[in-house]
C-alpha positions in Angstrom: 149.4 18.3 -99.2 146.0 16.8 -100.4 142.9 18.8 -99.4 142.0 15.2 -97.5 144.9 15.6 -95.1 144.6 19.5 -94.9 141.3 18.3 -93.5 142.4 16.2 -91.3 144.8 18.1 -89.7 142.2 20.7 -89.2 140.0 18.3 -87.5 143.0 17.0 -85.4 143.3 20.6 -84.2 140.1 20.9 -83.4 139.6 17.8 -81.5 143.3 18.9 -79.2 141.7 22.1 -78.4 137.9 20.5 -77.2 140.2 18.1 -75.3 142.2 21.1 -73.6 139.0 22.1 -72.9 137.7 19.4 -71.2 141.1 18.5 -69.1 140.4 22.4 -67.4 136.7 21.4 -65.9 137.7 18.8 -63.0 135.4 15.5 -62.6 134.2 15.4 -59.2 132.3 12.7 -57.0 131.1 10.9 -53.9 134.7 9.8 -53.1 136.8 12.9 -53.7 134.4 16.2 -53.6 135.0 17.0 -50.3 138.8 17.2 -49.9 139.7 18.1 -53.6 137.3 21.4 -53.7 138.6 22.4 -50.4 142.5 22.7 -52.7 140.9 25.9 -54.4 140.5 28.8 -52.8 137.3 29.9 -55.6 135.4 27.3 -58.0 132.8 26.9 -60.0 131.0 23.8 -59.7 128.1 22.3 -62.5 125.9 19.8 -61.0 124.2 17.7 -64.5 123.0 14.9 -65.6 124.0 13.7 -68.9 120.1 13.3 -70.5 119.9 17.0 -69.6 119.7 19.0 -73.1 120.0 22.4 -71.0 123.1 20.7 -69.3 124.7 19.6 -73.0 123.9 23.0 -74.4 125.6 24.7 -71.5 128.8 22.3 -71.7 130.9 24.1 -74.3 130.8 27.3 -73.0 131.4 25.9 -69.7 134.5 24.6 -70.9 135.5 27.4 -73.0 135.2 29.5 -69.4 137.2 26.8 -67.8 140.1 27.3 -70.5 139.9 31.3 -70.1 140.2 30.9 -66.3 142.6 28.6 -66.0 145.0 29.7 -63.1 142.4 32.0 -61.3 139.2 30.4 -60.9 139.1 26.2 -61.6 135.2 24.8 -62.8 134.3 21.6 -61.7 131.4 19.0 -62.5 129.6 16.7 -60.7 127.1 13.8 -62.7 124.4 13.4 -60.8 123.2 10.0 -61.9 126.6 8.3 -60.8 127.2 10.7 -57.6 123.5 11.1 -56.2 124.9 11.6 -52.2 126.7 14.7 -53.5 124.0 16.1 -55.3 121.6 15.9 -52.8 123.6 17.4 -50.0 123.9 20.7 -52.3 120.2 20.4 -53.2 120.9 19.6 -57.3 117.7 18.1 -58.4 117.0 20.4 -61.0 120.0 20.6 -63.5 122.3 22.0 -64.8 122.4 23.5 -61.1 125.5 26.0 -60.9 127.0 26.9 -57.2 130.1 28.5 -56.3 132.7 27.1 -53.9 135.4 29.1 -51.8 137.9 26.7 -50.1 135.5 23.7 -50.1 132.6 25.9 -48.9 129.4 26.4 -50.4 129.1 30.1 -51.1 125.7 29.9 -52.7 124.4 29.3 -56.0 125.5 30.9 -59.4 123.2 33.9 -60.7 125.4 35.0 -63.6 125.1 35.0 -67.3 125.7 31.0 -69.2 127.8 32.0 -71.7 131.8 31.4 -71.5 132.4 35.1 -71.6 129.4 35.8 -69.0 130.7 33.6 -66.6 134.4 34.4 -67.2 133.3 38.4 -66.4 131.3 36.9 -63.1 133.8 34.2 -61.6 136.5 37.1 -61.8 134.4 39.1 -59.5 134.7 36.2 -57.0 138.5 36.4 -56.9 140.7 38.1 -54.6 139.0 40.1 -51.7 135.8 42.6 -51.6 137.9 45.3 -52.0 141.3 45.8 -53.5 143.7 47.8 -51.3 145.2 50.9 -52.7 148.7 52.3 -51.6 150.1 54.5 -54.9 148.6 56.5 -57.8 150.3 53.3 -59.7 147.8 50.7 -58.3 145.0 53.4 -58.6 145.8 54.0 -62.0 146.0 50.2 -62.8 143.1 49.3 -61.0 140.6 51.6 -62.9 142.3 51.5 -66.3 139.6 48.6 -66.3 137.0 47.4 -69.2 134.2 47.5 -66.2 133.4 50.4 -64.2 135.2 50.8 -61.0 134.2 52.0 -57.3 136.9 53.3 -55.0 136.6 54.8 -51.7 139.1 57.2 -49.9 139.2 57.0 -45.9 141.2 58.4 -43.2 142.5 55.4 -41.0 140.4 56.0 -38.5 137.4 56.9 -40.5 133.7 55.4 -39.5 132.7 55.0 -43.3 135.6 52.3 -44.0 133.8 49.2 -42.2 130.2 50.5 -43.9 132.1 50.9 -47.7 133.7 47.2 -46.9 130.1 45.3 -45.6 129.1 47.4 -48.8 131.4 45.8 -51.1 131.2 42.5 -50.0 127.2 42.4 -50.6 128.0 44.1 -53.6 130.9 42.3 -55.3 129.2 40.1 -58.0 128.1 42.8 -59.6 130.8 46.1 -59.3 134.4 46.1 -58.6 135.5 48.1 -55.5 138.9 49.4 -54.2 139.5 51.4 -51.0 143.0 53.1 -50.1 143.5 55.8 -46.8 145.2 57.7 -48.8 142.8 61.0 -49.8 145.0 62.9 -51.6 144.9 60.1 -54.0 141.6 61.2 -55.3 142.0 64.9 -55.3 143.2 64.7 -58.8 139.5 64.0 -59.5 137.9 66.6 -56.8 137.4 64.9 -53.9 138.6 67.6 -50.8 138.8 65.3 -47.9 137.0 61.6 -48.3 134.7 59.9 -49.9 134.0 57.9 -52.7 134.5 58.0 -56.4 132.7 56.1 -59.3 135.1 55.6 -62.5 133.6 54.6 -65.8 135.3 52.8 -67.9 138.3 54.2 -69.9 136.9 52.7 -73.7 133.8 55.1 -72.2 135.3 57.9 -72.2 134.1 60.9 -73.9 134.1 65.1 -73.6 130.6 64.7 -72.9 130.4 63.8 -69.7 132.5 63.2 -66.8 135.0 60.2 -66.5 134.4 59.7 -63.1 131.1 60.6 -60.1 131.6 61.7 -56.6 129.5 60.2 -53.8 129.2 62.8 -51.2 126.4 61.3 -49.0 127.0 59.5 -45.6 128.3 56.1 -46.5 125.6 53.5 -46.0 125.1 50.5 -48.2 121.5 51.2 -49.5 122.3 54.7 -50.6 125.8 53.2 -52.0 123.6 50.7 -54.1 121.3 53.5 -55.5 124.5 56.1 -56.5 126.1 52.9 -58.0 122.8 52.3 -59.8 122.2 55.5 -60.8 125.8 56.8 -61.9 127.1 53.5 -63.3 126.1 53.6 -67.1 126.3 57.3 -67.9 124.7 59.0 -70.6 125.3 56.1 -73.8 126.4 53.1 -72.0 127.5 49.8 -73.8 124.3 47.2 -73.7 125.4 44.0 -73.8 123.8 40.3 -73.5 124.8 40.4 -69.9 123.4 44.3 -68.4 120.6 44.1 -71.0 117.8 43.1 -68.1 118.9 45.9 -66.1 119.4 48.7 -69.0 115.9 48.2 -70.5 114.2 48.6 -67.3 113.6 51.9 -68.9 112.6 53.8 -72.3 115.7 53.1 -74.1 116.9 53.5 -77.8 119.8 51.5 -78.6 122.5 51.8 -82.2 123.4 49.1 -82.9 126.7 48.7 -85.1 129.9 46.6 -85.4 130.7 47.3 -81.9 134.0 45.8 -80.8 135.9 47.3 -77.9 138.9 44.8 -78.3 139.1 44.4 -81.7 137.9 47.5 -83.5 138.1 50.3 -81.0 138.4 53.5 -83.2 135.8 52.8 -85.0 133.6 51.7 -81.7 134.4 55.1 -80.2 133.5 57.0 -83.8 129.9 56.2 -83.9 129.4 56.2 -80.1 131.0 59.4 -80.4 128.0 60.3 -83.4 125.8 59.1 -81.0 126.8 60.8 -78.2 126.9 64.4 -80.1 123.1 63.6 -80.6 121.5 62.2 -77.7 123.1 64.2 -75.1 120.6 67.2 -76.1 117.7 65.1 -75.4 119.1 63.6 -71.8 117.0 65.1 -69.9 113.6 63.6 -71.8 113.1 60.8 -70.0 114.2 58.5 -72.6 118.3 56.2 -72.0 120.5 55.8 -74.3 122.8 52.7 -75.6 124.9 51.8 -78.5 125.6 47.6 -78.5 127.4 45.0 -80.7 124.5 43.9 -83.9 125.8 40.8 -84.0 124.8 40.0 -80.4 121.3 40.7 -80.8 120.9 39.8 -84.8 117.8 37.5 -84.0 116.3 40.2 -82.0 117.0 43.0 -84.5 115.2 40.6 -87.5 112.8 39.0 -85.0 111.5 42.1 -83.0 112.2 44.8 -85.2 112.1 43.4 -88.6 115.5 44.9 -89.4 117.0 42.3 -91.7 120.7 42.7 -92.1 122.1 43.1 -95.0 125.7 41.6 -96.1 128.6 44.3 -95.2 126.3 47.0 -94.0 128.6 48.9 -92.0 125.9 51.8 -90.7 123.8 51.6 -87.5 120.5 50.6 -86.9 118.4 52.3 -84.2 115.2 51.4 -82.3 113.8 52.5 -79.3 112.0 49.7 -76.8 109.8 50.9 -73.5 109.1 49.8 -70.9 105.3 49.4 -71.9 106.7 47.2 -75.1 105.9 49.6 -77.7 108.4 49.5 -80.0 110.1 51.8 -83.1 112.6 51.5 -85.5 114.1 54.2 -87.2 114.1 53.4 -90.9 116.0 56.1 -92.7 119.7 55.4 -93.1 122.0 57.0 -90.0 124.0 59.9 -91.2 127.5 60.1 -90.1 126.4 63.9 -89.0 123.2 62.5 -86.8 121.2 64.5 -88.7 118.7 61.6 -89.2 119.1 60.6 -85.9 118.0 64.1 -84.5 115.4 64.0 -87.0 114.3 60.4 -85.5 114.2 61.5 -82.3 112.1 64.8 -82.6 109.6 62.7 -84.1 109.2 60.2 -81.2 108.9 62.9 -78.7 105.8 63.9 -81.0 104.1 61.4 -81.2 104.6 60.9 -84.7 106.3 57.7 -84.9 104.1 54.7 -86.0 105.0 51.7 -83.6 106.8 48.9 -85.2 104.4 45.9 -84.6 105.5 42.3 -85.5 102.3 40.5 -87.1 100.8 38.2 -89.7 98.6 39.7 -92.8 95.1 40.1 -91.7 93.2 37.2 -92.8 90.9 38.4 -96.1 88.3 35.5 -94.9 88.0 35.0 -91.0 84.5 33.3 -91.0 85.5 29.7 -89.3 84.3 28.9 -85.7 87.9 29.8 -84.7 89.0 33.4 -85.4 92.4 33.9 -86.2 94.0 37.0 -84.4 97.0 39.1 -85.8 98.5 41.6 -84.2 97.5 44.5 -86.5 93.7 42.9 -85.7 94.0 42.2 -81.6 92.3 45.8 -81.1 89.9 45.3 -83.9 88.7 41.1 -82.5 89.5 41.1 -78.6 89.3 44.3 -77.3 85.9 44.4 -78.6 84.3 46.0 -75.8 80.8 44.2 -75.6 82.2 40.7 -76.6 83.5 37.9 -74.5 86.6 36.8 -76.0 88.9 33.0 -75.2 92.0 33.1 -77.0 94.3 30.5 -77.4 98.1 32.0 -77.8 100.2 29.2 -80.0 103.2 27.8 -81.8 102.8 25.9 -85.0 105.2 23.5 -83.8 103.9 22.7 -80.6 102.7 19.0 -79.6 100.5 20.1 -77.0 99.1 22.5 -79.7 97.9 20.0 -82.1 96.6 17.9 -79.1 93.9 20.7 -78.1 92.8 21.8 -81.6 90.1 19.4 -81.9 88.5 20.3 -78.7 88.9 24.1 -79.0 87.5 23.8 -82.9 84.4 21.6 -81.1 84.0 24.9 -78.7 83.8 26.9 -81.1 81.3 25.4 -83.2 79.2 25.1 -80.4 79.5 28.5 -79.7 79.7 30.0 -83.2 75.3 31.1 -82.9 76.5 32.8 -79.0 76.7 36.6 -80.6 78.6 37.9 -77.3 81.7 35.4 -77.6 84.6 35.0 -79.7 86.7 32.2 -79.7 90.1 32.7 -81.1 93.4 31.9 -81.7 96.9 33.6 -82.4 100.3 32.3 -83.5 102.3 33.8 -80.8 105.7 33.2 -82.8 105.1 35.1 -85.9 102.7 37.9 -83.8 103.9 40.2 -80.8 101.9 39.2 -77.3 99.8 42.2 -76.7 101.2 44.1 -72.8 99.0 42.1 -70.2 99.6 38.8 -71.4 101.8 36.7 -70.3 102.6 34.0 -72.7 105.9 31.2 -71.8 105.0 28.7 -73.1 102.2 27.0 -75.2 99.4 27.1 -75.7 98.6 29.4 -73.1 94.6 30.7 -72.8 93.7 33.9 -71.7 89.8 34.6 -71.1 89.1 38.4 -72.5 85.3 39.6 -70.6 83.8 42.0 -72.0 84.1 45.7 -70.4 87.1 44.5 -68.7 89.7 44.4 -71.9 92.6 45.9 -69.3 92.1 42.3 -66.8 92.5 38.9 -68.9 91.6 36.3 -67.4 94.4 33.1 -67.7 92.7 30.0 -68.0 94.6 27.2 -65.5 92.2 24.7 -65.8 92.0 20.9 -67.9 91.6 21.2 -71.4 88.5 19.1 -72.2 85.5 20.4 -73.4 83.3 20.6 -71.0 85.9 22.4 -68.3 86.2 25.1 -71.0 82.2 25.2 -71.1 82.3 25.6 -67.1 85.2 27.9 -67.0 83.2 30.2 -69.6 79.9 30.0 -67.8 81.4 31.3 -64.7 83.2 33.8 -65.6 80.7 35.7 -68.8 78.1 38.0 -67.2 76.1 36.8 -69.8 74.2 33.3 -70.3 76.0 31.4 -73.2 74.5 30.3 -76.1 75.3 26.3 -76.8 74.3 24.8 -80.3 72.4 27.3 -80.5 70.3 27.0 -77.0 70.7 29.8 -74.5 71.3 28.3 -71.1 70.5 29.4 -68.1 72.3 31.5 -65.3 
């Protein structure tokens, strides 16, 4: 066969398999919402308007999770522009709005991660009850022999904790899995005497240097549930992922990074983990967490963030350490399969002498314009200036709004180029890290720095013409300003 029709066949394959797709994500509107969601017991419904780019970017994985949950969980869409009555009774007017249904009912609106696999891993949580009922070691053993942690309480019949661990699991269900069985004796393998509840980590997780599963022996509430959940679920190295990243880095955490692969590759996932684990578990009590992740998941990150370019068939891990304060290291001597570097890495940061990785342009040789140009390597050097007033303008190179202002900030700055007690400046906020204190979303974004005051910057809300930025600046400098060379008055 010609390469033409090998080609076409491949084509042909492709377009069956985007059309499976799309045959598993049911149409509904106006006329037939009501009675056809009220057929499945769980569902996942997308709200969108076609002119949507968030709602077109979402689509394919939308319809990859529909394919993947075929048979459990059935995902739904709704266009807004053709079935506005619908729409508006669920409150859609921002899209893509995401809610989830249970027999027809509106069970609130979708939190969960928008990737396929993210919402594949969430909708699962909504099947089935809060908790799973145990009778044999054989479901126990099934039911933890999970990829996600699992929580599983053990009651006497009559037991007051039961309806507590049950209101506990049904608050709690989109994020943990929980089983319950009156059966004690089922957990005595794992040192529970009489009753109470047991935390399993996952069995890919499992290592000799910790524990494979917690005991909760507190009185059975559902805030003090939450917290031993919280606390208990990740262990010493757990696995950071695009989904638990939020709630991982919450703290000082260093993070290896390496061809991490659970389902397809997991020796050699448990062999560096395993390095790791030999490593880190002497410093556990430091105040710094520990997590090994999948590279490939965070490869923009890793060369963005942390200037760690990857190299083609690099097969070693790459470490950093983020806090919560957004310093940042990287550890830039190659990881030896005996941790020895690691260790080495590691006594260094608890030193001090690690130099913080810092993401930022050269340092201008000439920075004499009207409009200083701040790096990061310069932002202690030109704003934190302690006796100088400093506006600066955070900005992207590609942003319309950007190019809009230019001329009126470059005519406020010439004006106040003779005013010795004011900067005006500028800094590419996508090729610079944004110092801690600023919050910068989108662009440009303008932050007044006064002087003596460095630690509270100022964000300027107001209209960007000239002479608002002139009346923004005279109210809040302690000094007069100095205009074309005039001083003005207070």
């Amino acid at each position: 066969m010609r390469c033409g029709g090998v080609a076409l066949l491949l084509l042909a394959a492709v377009a069956l398999t985007t059309l499976c797709e799309r045959r598993d994500v049911l149409e509904l509107g106006d006329a037939d919402f009501d009675y056809l969601a009220a057929e499945h017991e769980t569902m996942l419904v997308m709200f969108y308007a076609p002119w949507c780019g968030h709602c077109k970017k979402l689509s394919p994985d939308f319809a990859k999770a529909a394919s993947w949950l075929k048979g459990s969980v059935q995902l739904a869409k709704v266009d807004c522009t053709a079935n506005a009555d619908t729409c508006r009774g669920f409150g859609a007017s921002a899209y893509p709005l995401l809610k989830v249904f249970r027999n027809g009912v509106d069970s609130g609106t979708y939190d969960g991660p928008r990737t396929a696999e993210g919402m594949v891993h969430y909708m699962k949580k909504q099947t089935g009850p809060d908790s799973v009922l145990l009778r044999t070691e054989e479901d126990l053993q099934a039911f933890i022999n999970n990829y996600d942690a699992s929580i599983v309480g053990f009651f006497q019949p009559d037991s007051a904790g039961l309806p507590e661990y049950l209101k506990a699991a049904a608050l709690l269900r989109e994020q943990f899995r929980f089983a319950h069985s009156s059966d004690p004796s089922l957990g005595q393998p794992y040192s529970l005497q009489q009753q109470g509840v047991l935390l399993f980590r996952p069995p890919r997780l499992s290592s000799r240097f910790e524990e494979d599963s917690v005991l909760y022996k507190d009185h059975v509430t559902v805030a003090s549930l939450r917290r031993f959940i919280r606390d208990n679920l990740y262990g010493l190295c757990p696995h950071l992922t695009l989904e638990n990243k939020d709630r991982l880095r919450v703290r000082d955490l260093l993070t290896v990074y390496y061809d991490l692969d659970y389902r397809l590759n997991p020796t050699g996932s448990k062999y560096w983990r395993n390095r790791v684990l030999k490593v880190v578990s002497r410093y556990s009590s430091r105040g710094l967490s520990f997590a090994v992740a999948n590279k490939n998941d965070f490869l923009s990150e890793l060369e963005e963030d942390f200037g760690l370019g990857m190299s083609e068939g690099a097969e070693l891990p790459l470490v950093t350490i983020q806090t919560r304060l957004g310093h940042k290291y990287t550890m830039r001597e190659e990881f030896t399969r005996d941790g020895s570097s690691l260790e080495r890495f590691l006594d260094d940061y608890f030193s001090g002498l690690l130099k913080r990785y810092i993401k930022s342009q050269s340092i201008p040789e000439n920075n004499n314009s009207p409009v200083k140009v701040v790096v990061a390597e310069s932002f202690e050097d030109v704003v934190n200036q302690p006796d100088k007033d400093v506006l600066l303008q955070f900005f992207s190179p590609r942003c319309p709004h950007c190019k809009k202002l230019s001329p009126v900030y470059i005519e406020l700055a010439q004006q106040l180029y003779l005013d010795p007690n004011i900067i005006i400046a500028e800094m590419d906020a996508t090729a610079n890290d944004v110092p801690l204190g600023y919050d910068v979303q989108g662009f440009p974004t303008i932050y007044f720095a006064p002087a003596g005051k460095k630690d509270q910057p100022i964000r300027y809300e107001g209209t960007r013409e000239l002479k608002d930025f002139v009346k923004f600046l005279k109210r809040e400098s302690r000094r007069p300003l100095v205009l074309n060379g005039v001083r003005e008055e207070l």
